[in-house]
ZAMI-516379 format. One line per field, with one value per residue (C-alpha): residue number from 1; x, y, z; residue in three letters. Coordinates in steps of 0.25 Angstrom, whole numbers. Example, Ala and Ser with C-alpha at 12.3 -4.5 7.8 and 13.67 -1.06 7.14 Angstrom:
! ZAMI-516379
num: c(1 / 2) $
px: c(49 / 55) $
py: c(-18 / -4) $
pz: c(31 / 29) $
residuo: c(ala / ser) $
***
This chain:
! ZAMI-516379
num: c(1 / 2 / 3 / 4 / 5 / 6 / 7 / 8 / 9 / 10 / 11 / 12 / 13 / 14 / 15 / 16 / 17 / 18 / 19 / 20 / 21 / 22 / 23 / 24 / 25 / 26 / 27 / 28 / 29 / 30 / 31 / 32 / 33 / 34 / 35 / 36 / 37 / 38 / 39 / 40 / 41 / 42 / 43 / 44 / 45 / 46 / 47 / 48 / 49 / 50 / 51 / 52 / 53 / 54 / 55 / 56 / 57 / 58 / 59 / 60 / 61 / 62 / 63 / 64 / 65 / 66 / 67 / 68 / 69 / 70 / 71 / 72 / 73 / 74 / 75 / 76 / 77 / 78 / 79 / 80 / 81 / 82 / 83 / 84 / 85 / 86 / 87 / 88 / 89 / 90 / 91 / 92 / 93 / 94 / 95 / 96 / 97 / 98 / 99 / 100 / 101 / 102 / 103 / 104 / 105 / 106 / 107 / 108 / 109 / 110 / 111 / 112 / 113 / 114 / 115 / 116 / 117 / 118 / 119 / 120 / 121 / 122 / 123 / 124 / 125 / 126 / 127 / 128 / 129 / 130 / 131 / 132 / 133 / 134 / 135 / 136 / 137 / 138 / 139 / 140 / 141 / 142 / 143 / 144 / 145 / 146 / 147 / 148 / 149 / 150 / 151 / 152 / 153 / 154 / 155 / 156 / 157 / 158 / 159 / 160 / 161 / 162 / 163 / 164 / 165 / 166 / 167 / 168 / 169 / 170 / 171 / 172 / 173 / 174 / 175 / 176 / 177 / 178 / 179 / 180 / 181 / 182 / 183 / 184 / 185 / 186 / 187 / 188 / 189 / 190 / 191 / 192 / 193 / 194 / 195 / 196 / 197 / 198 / 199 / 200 / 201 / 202 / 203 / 204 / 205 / 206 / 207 / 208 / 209 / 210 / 211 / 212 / 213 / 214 / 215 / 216 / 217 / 218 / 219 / 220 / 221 / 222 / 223 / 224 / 225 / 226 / 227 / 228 / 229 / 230 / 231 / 232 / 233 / 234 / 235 / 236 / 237 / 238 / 239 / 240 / 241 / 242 / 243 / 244 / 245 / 246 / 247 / 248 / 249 / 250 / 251 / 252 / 253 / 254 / 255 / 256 / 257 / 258 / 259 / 260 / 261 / 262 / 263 / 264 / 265 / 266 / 267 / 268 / 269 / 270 / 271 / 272 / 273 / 274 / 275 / 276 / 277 / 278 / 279 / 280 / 281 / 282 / 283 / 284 / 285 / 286 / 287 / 288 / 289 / 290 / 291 / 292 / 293 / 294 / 295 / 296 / 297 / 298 / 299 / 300 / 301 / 302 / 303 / 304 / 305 / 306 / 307 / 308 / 309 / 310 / 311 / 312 / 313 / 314 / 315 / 316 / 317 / 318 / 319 / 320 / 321 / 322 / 323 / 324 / 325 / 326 / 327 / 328 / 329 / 330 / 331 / 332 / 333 / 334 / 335 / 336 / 337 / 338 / 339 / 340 / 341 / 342 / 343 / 344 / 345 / 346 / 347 / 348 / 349 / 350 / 351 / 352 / 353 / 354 / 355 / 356 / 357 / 358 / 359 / 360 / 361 / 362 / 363 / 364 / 365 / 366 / 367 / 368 / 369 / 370 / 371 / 372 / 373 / 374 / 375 / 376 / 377 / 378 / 379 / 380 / 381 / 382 / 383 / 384 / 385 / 386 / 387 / 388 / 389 / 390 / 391 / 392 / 393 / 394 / 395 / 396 / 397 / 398 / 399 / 400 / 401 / 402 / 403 / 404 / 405 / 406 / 407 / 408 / 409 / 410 / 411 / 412 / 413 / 414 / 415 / 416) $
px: c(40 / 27 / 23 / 13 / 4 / 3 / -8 / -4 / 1 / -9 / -2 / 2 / -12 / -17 / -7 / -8 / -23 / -22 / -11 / -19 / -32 / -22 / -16 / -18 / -25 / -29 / -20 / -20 / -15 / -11 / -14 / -18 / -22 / -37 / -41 / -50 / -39 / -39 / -50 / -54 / -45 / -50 / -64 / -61 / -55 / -68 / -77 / -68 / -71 / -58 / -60 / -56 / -56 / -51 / -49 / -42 / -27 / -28 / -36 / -39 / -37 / -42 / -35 / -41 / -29 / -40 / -43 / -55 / -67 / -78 / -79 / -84 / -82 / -84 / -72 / -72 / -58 / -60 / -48 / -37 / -28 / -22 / -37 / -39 / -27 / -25 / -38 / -42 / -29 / -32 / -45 / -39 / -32 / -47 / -58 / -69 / -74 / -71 / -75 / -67 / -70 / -63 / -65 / -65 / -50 / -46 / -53 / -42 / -32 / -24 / -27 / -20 / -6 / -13 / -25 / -17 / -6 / -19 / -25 / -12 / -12 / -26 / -36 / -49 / -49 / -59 / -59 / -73 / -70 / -57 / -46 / -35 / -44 / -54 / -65 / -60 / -66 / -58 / -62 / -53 / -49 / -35 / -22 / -12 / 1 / 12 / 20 / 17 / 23 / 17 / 20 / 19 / 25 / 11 / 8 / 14 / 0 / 0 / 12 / 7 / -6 / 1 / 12 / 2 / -7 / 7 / 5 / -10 / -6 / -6 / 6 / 13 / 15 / 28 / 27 / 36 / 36 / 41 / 39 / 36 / 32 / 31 / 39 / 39 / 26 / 28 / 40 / 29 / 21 / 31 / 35 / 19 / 18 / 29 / 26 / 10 / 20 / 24 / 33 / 39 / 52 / 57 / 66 / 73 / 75 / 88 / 77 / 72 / 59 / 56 / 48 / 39 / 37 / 26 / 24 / 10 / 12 / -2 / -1 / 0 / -9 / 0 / -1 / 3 / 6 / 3 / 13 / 11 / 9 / 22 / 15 / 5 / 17 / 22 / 13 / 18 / 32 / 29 / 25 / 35 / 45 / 38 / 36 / 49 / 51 / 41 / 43 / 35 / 37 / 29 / 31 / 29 / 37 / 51 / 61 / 54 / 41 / 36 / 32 / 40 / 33 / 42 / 52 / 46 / 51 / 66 / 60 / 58 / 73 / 77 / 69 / 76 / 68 / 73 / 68 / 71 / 65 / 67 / 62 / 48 / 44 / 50 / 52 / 52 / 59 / 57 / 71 / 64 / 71 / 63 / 71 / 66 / 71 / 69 / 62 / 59 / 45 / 42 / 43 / 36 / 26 / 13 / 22 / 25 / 12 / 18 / 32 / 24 / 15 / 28 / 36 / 35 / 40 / 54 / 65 / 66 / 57 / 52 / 51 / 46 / 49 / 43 / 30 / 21 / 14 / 6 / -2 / -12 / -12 / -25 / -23 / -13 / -4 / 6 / -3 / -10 / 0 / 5 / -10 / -9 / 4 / 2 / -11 / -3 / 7 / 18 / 26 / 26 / 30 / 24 / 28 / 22 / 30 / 34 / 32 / 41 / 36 / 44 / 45 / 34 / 26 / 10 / -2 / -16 / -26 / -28 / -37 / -31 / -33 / -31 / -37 / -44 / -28 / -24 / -9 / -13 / -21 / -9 / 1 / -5 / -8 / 7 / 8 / -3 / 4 / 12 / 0 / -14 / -25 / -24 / -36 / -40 / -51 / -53 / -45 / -52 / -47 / -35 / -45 / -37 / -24 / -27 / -40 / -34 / -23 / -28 / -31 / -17 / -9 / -17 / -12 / 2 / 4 / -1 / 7 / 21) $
py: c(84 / 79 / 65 / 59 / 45 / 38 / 28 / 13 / 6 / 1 / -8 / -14 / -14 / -22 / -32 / -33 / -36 / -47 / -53 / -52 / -58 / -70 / -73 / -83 / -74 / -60 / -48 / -33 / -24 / -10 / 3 / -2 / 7 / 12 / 15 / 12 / 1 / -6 / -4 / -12 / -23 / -24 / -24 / -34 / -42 / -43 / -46 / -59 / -63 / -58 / -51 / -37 / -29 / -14 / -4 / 9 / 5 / -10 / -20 / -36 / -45 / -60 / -68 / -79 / -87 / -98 / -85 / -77 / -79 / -76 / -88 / -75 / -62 / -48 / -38 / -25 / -21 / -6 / 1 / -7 / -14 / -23 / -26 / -29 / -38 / -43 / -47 / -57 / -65 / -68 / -71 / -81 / -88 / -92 / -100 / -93 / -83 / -69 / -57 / -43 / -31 / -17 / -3 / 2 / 7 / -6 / -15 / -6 / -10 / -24 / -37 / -47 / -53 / -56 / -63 / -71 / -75 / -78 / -87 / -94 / -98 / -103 / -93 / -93 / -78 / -71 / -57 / -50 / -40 / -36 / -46 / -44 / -34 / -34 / -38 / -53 / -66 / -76 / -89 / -94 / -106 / -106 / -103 / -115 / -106 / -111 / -101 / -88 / -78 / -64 / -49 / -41 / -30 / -23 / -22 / -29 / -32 / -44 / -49 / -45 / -52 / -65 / -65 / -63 / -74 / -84 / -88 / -90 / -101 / -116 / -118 / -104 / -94 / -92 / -78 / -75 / -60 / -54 / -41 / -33 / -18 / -10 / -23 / -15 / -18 / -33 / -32 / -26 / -38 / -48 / -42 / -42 / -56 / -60 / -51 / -60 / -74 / -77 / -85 / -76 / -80 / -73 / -75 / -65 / -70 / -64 / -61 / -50 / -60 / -64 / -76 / -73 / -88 / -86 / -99 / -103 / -99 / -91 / -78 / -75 / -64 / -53 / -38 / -30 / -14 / -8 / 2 / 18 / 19 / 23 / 27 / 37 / 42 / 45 / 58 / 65 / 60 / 68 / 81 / 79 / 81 / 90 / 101 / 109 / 107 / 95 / 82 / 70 / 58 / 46 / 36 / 20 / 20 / 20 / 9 / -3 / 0 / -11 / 0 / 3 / 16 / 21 / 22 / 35 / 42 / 38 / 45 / 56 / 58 / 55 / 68 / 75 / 73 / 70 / 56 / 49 / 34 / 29 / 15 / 24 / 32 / 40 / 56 / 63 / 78 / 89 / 95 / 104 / 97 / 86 / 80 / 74 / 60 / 46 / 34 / 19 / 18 / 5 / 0 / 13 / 16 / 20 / 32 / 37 / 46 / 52 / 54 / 59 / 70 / 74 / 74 / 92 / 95 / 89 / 97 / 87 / 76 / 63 / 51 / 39 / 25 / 12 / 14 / 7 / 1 / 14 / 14 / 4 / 9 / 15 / 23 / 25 / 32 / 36 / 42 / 49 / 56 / 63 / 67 / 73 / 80 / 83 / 91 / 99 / 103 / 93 / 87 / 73 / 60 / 45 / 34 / 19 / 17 / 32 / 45 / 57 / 71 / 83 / 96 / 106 / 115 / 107 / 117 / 116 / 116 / 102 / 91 / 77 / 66 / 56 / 43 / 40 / 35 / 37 / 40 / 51 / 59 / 57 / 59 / 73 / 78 / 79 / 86 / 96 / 101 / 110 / 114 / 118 / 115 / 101 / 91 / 77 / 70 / 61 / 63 / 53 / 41 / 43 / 35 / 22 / 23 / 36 / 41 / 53 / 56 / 71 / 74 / 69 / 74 / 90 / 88 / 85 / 96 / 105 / 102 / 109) $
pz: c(63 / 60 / 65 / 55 / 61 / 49 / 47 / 46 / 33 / 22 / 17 / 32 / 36 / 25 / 24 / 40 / 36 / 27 / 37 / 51 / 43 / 39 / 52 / 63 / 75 / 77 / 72 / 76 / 68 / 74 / 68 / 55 / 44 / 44 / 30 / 18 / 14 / 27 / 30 / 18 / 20 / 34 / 30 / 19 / 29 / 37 / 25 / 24 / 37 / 45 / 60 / 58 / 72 / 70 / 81 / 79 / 79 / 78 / 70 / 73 / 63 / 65 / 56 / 48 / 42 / 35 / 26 / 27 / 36 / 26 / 15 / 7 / 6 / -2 / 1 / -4 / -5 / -7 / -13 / -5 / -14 / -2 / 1 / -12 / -13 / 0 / 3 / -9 / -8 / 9 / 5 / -4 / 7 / 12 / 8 / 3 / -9 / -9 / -16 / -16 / -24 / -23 / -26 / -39 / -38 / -32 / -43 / -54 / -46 / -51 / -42 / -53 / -50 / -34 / -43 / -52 / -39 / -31 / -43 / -44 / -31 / -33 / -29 / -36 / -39 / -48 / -52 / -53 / -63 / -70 / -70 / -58 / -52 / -40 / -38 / -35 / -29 / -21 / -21 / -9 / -4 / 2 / -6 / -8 / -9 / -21 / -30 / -38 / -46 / -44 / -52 / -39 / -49 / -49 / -34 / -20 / -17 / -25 / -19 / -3 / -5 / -10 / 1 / 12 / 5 / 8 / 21 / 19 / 9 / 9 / 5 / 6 / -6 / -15 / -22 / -34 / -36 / -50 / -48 / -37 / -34 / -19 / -14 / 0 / 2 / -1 / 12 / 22 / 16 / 20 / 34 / 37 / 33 / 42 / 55 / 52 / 53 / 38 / 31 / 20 / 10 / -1 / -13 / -22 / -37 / -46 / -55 / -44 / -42 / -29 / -21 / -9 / 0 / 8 / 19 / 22 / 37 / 39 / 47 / 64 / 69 / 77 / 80 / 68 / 68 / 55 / 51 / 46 / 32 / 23 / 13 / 19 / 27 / 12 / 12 / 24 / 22 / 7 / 14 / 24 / 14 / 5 / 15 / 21 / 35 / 37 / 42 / 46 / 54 / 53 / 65 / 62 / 48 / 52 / 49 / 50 / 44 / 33 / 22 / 10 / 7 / 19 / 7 / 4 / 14 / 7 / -8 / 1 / 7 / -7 / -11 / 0 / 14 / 25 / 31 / 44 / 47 / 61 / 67 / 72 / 60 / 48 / 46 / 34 / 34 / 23 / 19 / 10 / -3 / -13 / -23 / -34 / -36 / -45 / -35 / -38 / -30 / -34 / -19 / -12 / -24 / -14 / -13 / -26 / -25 / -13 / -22 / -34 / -25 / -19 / -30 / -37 / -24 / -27 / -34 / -45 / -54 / -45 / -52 / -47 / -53 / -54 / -48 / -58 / -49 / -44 / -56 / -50 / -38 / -32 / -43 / -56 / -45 / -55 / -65 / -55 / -48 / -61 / -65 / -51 / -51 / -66 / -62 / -51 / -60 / -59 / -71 / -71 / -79 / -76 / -82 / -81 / -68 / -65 / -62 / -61 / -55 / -59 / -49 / -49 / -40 / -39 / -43 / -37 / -36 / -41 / -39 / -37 / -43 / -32 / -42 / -26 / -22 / -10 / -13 / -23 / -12 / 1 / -9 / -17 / -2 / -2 / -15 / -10 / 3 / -9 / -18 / -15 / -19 / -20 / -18 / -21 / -27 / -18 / -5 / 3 / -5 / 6 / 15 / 7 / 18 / 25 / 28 / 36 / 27 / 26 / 40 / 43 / 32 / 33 / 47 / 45 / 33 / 45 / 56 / 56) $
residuo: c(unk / unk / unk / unk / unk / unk / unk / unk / unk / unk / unk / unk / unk / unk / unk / unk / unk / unk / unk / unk / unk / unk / unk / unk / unk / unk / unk / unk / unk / unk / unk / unk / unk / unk / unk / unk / unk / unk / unk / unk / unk / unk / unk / unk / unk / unk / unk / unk / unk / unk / unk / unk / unk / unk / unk / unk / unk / unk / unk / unk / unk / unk / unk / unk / unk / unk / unk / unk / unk / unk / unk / unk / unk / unk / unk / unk / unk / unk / unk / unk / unk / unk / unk / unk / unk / unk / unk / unk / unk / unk / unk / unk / unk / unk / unk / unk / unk / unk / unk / unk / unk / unk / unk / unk / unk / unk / unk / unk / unk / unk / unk / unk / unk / unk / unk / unk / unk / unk / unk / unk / unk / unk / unk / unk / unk / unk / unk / unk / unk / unk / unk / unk / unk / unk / unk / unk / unk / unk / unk / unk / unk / unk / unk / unk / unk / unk / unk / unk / unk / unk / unk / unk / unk / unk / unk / unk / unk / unk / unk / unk / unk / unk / unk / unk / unk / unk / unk / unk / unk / unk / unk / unk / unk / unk / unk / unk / unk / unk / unk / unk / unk / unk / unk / unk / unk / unk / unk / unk / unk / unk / unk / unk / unk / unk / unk / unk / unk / unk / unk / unk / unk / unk / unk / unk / unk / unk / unk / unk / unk / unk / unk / unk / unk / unk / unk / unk / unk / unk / unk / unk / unk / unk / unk / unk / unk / unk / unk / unk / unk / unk / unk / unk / unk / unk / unk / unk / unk / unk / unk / unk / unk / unk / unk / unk / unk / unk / unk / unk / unk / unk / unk / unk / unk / unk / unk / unk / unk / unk / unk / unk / unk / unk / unk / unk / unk / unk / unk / unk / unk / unk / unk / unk / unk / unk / unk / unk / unk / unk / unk / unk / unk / unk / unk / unk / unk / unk / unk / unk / unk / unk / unk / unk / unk / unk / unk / unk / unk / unk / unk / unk / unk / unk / unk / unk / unk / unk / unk / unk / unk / unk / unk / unk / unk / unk / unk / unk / unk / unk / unk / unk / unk / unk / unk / unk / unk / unk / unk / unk / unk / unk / unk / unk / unk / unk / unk / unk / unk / unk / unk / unk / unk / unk / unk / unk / unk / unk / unk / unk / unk / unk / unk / unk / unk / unk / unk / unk / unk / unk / unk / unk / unk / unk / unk / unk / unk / unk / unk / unk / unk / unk / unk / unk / unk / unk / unk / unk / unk / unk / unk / unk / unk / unk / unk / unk / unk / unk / unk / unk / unk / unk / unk / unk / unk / unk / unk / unk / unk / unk / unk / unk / unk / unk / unk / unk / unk / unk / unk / unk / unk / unk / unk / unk / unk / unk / unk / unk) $
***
């Protein structure tokens, strides 16, 4: 058995970010992930005038609850969609002007329900360019709080910005939600909040709508641990099941891990592997059977390149369902999984919100087109440990939430 050390979760580390910079006192956060992401969000941070100390495994946080401590800054968000989203709604809870700009990918990617919730709660928020879109201003001074209605169908984002915006509020926040996509990552939202000393309700409505009350209570410092990431596991959990006899543990993600993605480890023992989660970590076995199946992903969609890469090896189509949201992504995800297995040979069929993969022996040697996402380059290195001759485009754009990702994944296909 193979015992992988996976890197801390994205998605934690950022909002761990935006909640230390809010609270009362000075917050330490353990094993965080170091990457292109955080390490934007971090370096953002300091341009609006919070203390960032980072040593090797922990980073110090001081926390400005009044807001930022620059009356004005320039942040570059790079390519990270939580920086660019999480960062301009704290700024708003402040009193200054602030300016944030983003990479060329990010700048496609959609900024418009937060910017319209924002301007309904009285942000002066201008957009430099396109409509919806980075780059931003933020004219801030302080949020009142009051009532909104939000389409969160599109990303969670929107929604994790706005909830962690509440407790900075005058008055408190009351979010009614219409539609809402990747809702896990909207729980490890509100388990955060809480463990930084929110006040969080929640009503369900017969219609399936739902209201979020957020009381204005500000945030207390503490000592956070950041957990592995569930989505990088995905990749070795793939292999895992791919390869005969293989098996991988990862220790960290077991039964009370915040994560969602961790449900790919259930698609995977629905194919036939065989999975163990325990309170210290989760093991994923190889009984040399893959299955094809049908799967709703709409909850663990950051996976579905892992599915889609994994997918020929099974004994029967794949198809994975309501995963709309992937097309703005980094990348169209969707489209760019076909184009990739398409060029390998495979049979596939895509539809607005779905794929489906038929079985089928990959050809190389082919070039990827990785479209400089992430995903598309960990999840294809899965595809690859079955066809030579594969190669990527750009495989450094792993550097977003793993920079070692192919020294650690070349050294876990090579250990027995």
């Amino acid at each position: 058995m193979t015992v992988i050390h996976i890197p801390g979760s994205k998605s934690v580390t950022a909002r761990a970010l935006f909640l230390a910079a809010a609270a009362e006192g000075t917050t330490t956060l353990l094993r965080p992930l170091v990457s292109d992401d955080t390490e934007g969000f971090a370096e953002g941070l300091t341009a609006l005038g919070y203390a960032v100390r980072r040593e090797d495994d922990a980073w110090h946080i001081e926390g400005r609850p009044a807001g930022p401590g620059a009356d004005s800054a320039d942040v570059y968000c790079r390519d990270g969609a939580t920086t660019a989203r999480f960062l301009p709604t704290l700024a708003a809870a402040g009193h200054g002007t602030y300016r944030f700009d983003a990479s060329a990918q990010m700048r496609r990617r959609p900024l418009g329900p937060l910017s319209t919730a924002l301007r309904e709660l009285g942000v002066d928020l201008r957009h430099g360019g396109q409509e919806g879109h980075h780059p931003l201003d933020v004219h801030a001074r302080g949020v009142k709080g009051g009532a909104l209605t939000l389409d969160a169908g599109q990303s969670s984002q929107y929604l994790t910005a706005l909830l962690m915006l509440g407790p900075l509020t005058a008055e408190g926040l009351d979010i009614t939600v219409t539609d809402l996509v990747s809702e896990p990552y909207v729980e490890i939202t509100l388990a955060m909040m809480r463990d930084f000393g929110a006040e969080i309700g929640e009503e369900r409505g017969r219609d399936g709508g739902r209201t979020y009350r957020v009381a204005p209570t500000g945030y207390r410092a503490r000592t956070y641990g950041i957990e592995p990431d569930a989505s990088t596991a995905s990749y070795f959990f793939a292999a895992a099941a791919l390869e005969p006899g293989r098996s991988v543990t990862v220790p960290g993600l077991g039964t009370g891990a915040l994560q969602g993605d961790l449900g790919f480890v259930e698609v995977l023992g629905r194919m036939g592997a065989d999975i163990e989660i325990t309170a210290t970590g989760t093991t994923v076995r190889s009984t040399g059977v893959l299955r094809g199946l049908t799967v709703n992903m709409r909850d663990i969609s950051d996976t579905m390149p892992t599915l889609a890469a994994l997918a020929p090896f099974a004994d029967g189509p794949v198809r994975i369902e309501d995963v709309a949201n992937t097309r703005v992504k980094e990348c169209d995800r969707l489209d760019a999984c076909a184009e990739n297995l398409r060029s390998l040979g495979i049979t596939v069929e895509t539809g607005p919100d779905w794929i489906e993969i038929h079985p089928g022996t990959p050809a190389g040697p082919v070039g990827i087109a990785t479209h400089g996402d992430h995903r598309i380059v960990m999840s294809f290195a899965v595809t690859a440990l079955r066809t030579p001759g594969i190669t990527f485009d750009d495989p450094g754009c792993v550097k977003k939430t793993f920079p070692d990702f192919h020294r650690v994944f070349d050294t876990f296909v090579r250990t027995p």
